[in-house]
C-alpha positions in Angstrom: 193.9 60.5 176.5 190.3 60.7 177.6 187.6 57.8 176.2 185.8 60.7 174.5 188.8 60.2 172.0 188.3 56.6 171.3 184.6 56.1 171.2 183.0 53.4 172.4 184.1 51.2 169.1 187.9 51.8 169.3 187.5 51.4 173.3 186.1 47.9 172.4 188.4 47.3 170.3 191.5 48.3 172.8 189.6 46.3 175.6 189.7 43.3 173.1 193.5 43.0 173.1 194.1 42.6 176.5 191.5 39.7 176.6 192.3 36.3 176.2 190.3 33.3 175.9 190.9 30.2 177.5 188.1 27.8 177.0 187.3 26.2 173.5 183.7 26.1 173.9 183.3 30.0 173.0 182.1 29.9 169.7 181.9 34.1 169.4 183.2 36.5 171.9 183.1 40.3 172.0 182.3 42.0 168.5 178.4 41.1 168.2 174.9 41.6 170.5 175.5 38.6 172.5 178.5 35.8 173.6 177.9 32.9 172.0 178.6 29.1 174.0 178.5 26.4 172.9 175.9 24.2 174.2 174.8 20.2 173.3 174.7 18.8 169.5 171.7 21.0 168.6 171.8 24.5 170.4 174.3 27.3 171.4 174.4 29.3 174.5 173.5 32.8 174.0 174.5 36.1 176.9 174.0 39.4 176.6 174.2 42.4 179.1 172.9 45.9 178.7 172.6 48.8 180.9 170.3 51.7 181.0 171.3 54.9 183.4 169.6 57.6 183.9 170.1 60.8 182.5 172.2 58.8 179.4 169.1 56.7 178.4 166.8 57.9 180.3 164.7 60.6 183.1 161.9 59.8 185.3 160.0 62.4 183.8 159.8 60.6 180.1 158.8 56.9 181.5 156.3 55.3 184.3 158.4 52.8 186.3 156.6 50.1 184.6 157.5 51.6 181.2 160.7 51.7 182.3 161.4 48.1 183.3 159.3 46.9 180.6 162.2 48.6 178.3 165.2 47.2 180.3 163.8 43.8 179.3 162.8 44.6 175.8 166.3 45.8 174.9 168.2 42.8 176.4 165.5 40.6 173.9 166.4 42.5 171.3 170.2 41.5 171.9 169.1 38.0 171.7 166.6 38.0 168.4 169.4 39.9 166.5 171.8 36.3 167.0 168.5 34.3 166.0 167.8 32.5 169.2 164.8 33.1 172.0 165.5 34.4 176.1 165.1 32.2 178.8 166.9 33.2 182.1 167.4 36.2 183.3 169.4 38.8 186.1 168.5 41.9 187.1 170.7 43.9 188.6 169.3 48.0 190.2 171.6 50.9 191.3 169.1 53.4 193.4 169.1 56.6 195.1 168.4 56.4 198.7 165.7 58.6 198.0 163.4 56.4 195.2 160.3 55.4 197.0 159.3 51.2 197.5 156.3 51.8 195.7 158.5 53.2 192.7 160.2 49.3 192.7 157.5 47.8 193.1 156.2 49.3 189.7 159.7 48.9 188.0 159.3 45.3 188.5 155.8 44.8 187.7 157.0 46.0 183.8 159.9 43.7 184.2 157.7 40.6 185.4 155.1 41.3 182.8 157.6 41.6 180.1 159.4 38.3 181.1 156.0 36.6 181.3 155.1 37.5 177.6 158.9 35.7 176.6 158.7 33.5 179.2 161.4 34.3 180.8 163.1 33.3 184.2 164.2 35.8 186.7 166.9 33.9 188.6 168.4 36.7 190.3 170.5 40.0 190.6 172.0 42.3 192.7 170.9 45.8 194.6 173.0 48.4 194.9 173.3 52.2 196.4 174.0 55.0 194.2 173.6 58.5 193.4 172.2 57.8 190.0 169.6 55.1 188.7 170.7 52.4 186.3 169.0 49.1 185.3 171.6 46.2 184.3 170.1 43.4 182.9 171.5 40.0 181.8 170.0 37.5 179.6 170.5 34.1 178.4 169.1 32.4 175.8 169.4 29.5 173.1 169.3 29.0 170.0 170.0 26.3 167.1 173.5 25.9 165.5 171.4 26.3 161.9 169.6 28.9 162.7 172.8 31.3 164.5 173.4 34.8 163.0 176.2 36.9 163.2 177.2 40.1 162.1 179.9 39.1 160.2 178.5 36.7 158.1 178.0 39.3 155.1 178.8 38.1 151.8 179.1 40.7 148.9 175.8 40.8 146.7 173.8 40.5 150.1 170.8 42.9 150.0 170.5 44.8 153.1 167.5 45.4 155.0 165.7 46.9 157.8 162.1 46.1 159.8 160.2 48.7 160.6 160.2 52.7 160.0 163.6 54.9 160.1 163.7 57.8 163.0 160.9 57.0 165.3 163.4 56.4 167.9 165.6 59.7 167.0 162.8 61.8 166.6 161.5 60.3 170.3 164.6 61.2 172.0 164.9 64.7 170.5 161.4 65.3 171.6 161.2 63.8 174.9 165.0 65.9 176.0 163.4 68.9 174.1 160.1 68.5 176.0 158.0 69.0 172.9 155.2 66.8 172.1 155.0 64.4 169.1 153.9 61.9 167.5 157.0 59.4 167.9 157.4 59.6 171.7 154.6 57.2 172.0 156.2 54.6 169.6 159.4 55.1 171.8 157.9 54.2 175.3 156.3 51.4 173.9 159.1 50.1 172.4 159.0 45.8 171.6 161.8 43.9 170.6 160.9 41.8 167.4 161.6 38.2 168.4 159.0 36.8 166.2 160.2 38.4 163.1 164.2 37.8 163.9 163.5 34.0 164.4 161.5 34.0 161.0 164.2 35.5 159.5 167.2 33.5 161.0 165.1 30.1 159.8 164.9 31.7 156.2 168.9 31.8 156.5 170.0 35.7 156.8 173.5 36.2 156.8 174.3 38.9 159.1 171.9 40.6 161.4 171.5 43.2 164.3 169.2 45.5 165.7 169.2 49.1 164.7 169.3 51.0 167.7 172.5 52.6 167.6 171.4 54.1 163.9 171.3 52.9 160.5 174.3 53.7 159.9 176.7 52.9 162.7 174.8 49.4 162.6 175.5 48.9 158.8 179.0 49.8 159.7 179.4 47.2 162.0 178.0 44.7 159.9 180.7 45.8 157.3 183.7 45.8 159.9 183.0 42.6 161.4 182.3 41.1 158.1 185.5 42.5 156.5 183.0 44.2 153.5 181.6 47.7 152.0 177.9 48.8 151.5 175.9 50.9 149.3 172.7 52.7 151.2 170.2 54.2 148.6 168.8 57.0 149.8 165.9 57.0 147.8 165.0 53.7 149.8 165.2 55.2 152.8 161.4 57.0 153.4 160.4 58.4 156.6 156.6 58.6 158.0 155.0 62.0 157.7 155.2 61.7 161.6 158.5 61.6 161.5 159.6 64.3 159.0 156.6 66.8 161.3 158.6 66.1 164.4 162.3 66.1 163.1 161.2 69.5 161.8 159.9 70.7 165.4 163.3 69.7 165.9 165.0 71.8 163.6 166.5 68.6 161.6 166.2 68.3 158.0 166.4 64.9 155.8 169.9 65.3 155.5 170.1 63.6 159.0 167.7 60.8 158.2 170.8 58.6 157.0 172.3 58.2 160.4 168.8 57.7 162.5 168.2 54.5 163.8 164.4 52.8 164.8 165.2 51.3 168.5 164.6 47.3 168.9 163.8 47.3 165.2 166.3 44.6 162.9 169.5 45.2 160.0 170.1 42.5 157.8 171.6 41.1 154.9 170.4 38.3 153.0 171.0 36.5 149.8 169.6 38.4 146.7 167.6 35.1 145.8 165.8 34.5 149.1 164.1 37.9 149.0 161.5 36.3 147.9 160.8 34.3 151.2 160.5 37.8 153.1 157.0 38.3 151.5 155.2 37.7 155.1 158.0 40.0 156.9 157.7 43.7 157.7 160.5 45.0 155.4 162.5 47.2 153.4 165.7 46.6 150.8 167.7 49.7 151.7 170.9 48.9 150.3 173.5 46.0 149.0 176.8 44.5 150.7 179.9 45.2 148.2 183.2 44.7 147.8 185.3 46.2 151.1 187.5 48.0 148.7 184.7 50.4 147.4 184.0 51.8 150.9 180.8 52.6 153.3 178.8 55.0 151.2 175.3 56.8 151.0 174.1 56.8 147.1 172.3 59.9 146.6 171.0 59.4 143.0 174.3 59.8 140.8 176.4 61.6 143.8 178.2 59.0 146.5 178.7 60.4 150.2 181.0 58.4 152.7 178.7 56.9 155.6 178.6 58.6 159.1 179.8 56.7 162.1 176.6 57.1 163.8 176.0 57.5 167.6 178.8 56.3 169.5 178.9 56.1 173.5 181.2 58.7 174.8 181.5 61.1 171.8 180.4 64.2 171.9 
């Protein structure tokens, strides 16, 4: 059996079983964006990993190295906002070509060392390595406080889920930048920030589960639902696009029926008690949807009609 079978999911989930844990001082292990350690009395340990390669995430032609780097760092925050807790140390580990030019480092790592310097992060070390194609593996580790941890199985039914930012810039980014035809999205995409200041808001309101959406709406609203043993409802009608966004999905030849399953890179999915909403009235956001009971499924409410929810993108499918 080949992985393109499992999907990255059921792989995890197979990996899982063969893993054992031997120390008591894990608090969470694989199933969320980050490992979580504990620490001292007030704080747990947070680590993450995450890997872009080229021609999967990436080609030189979309990004400037510093773009690039810049992204690598961005994404590994991201990891650590969605648990509620801030970066501090960092590795950085590079797989090049023997052909990429010094000069092309050198301005890979000025966008890592300038995004590090706006978190404040450490770069304590990492590794080189020879190979035939790029790939940027970054680890982070952060902190955060025992209150203020969020995990993506801490759902409870009558949560209201939500989402930061706008649905498909990231999509519609991709589809343009592999299509090579210009849009209005691509530029969100390059510039892509993880939202650390508005996670850490909304971890200190008390969220119950959160993640970021960059695997799609709804393979991140799955997750949520799997690791939190629940369902969902996603009202469509909630779910409105930018004009930029519908001009360039159409350039693309993609209608709103596949605006369900796009996701907004480094932006946030959460779920929060129906009587905190309230305290979300200085955060970018949007009610989308509600947790329910496990037994009435994952579905897309599309005025009276019910559709089961995609899977999403999945590593290793086709």
């Amino acid at each position: 059996m080949k992985v393109s079978k499992l999907g990255e999911r059921k792989l995890i989930e197979r990996i899982s079983k063969k893993i054992s844990l031997f120390s008591k001082d894990v608090v969470k292990g694989i199933g969320d964006d980050c490992a979580v350690i504990k620490f001292d009395k007030k704080k747990y340990m947070l680590l993450t990993t995450d890997t872009l390669v080229e021609k999967v995430h990436f080609k030189f032609e979309w990004f400037k190295p510093e773009q690039l780097g810049k992204l690598a760092v961005e994404s590994n925050v991201s990891d650590i906002a969605a648990m509620g807790g801030f970066p501090k140390y960092m590795l950085v580990s590079l797989n090049l070509p023997k052909k990429i030019s010094v000069k092309f480092v050198d301005r890979l790592y000025d966008g890592i060392n300038k995004a590090s310097k706006k978190y404040k992060v450490d770069i304590i070390g990492g590794n080189l390595a020879s190979s035939e194609e790029m790939s940027i593996t970054i680890t982070l580790i952060g902190f955060v406080e025992k209150k203020m941890l969020c995990l993506r199985g801490n759902a409870r039914v009558g949560d209201l889920i939500c989402i930061t930012g706008k649905i498909g810039r990231t999509t519609a980014a991709l589809g343009l930048l592999k299509s090579n035809i210009k849009g209005k999205s691509t530029k969100y995409f390059l510039n892509s920030k993880a939202r650390l200041d508005a996670a850490r808001k909304l971890s200190a309101i008390g969220v119950n589960a959160m993640q970021d959406n960059s695997d799609g709406l709804t393979s991140e609203v799955r997750h949520i639902c799997e690791e939190s043993k629940t369902g969902a409802v996603i009202d469509k009608s909630k779910l409105l696009i930018s004009k930029e966004v519908v001009q360039d999905m159409k350039k693309l030849g993609f209608g709103r029926e596949y605006y369900n399953s796009m996701g907004d890179y480094l932006e946030l999915v959460f779920t929060i008690p129906k009587k905190k909403i309230s305290l979300l009235n200085k955060i970018d956001h949007r009610v989308i949807g509600k947790i329910v009971d496990k037994k009435k499924g994952i579905y897309l409410l599309d005025g009276k009609k019910k559709y089961k929810l995609s899977s999403g993108y999945e590593h290793f499918r086709k």
